[in-house]
KOLKOLMAR-852912 format. One line per field, with one value per residue (C-alpha): residue number from 1; residue in three letters; x, y, z. Coordinates in nm, 3 decimals. Layout:
BEGIN
num	[NUM/...] $
residu	[Ala/...] $
x	[X/...] $
y	[Y/...] $
z	[Z/...] $
***
This chain:
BEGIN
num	[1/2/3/4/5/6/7/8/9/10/11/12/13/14/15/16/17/18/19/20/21/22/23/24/25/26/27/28/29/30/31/32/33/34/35/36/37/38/39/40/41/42/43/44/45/46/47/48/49/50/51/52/53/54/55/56/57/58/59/60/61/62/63/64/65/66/67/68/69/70/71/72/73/74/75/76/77/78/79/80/81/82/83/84/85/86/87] $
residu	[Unk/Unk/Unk/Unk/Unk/Unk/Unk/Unk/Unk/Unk/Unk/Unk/Unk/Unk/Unk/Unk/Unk/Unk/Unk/Unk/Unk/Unk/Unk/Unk/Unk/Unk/Unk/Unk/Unk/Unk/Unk/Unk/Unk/Unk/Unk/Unk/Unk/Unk/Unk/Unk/Unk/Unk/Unk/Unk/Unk/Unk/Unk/Unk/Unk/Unk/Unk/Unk/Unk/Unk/Unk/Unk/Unk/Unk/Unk/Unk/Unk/Unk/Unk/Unk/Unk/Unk/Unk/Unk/Unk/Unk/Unk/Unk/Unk/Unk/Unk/Unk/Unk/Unk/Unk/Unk/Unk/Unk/Unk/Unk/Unk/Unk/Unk] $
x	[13.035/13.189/13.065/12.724/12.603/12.312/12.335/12.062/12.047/12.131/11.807/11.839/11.710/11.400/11.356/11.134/10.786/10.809/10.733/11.001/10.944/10.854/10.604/10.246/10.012/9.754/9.878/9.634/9.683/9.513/9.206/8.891/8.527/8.255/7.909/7.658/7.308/6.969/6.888/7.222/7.080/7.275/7.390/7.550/7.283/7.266/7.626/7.627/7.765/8.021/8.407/8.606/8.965/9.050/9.361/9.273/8.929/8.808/8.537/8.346/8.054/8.006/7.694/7.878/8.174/8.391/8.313/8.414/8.735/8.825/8.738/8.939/9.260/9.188/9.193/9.492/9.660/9.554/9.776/9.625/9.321/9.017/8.707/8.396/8.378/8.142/8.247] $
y	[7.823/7.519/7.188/7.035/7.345/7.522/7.948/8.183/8.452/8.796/8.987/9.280/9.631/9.745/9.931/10.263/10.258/9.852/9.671/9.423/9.003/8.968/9.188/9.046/9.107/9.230/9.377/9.434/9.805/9.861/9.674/9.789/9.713/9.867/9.926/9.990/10.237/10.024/10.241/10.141/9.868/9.677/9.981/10.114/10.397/10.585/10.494/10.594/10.448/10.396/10.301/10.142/10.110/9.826/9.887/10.240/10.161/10.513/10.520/10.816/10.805/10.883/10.978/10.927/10.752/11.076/11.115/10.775/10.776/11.067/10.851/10.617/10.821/11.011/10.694/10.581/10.869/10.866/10.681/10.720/10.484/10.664/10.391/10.503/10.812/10.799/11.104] $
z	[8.757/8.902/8.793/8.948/9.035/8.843/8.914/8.927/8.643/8.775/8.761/8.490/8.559/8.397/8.066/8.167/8.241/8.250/8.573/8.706/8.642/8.995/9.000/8.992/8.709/8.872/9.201/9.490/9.533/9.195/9.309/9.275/9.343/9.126/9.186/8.960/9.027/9.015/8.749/8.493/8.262/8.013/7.797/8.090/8.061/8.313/8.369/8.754/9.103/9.349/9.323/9.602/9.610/9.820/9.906/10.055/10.203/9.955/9.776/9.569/9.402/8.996/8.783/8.417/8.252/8.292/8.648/8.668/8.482/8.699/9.040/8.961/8.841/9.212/9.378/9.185/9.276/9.715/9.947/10.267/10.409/10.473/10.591/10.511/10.250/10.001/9.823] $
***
């Protein structure tokens, strides 16, 4: 380094599984919106809806918490936009 000049730290690789520093907390392609059933009251009983993944445009339906957990590992998993599927 010559003098007066400040460098830049050389960016270091990722351990496994760990995202890199630049990469935003909460990126957009794992957001969701989540709508709850008229009939779901404050104890999430029934716990039933729809899921939307808005990076995709999908969204599928769910009448329980495992239906929903599997929703959104589906959607997690999809790449490919598809408007308007309700599932």
């Amino acid at each position: 380094m010559r003098p007066g000049r400040a460098s830049s730290p050389t960016p270091r690789p990722a351990a496994s599984g760990t995202p890199p520093p630049e990469a935003p907390e909460l990126p957009t392609n794992k957001a969701f919106v989540l709508q709850l059933s008229r009939e779901t009251g404050p104890r999430l009983e029934p716990f039933a809806g729809r899921l939307e993944h808005l990076a995709t445009g999908r969204r599928l339906r769910f009448e329980s918490i495992a239906a929903f957990q599997e929703a959104m590992t589906r959607l997690l998993g999809e790449t490919r936009p598809r408007r308007g599927e309700d599932g």
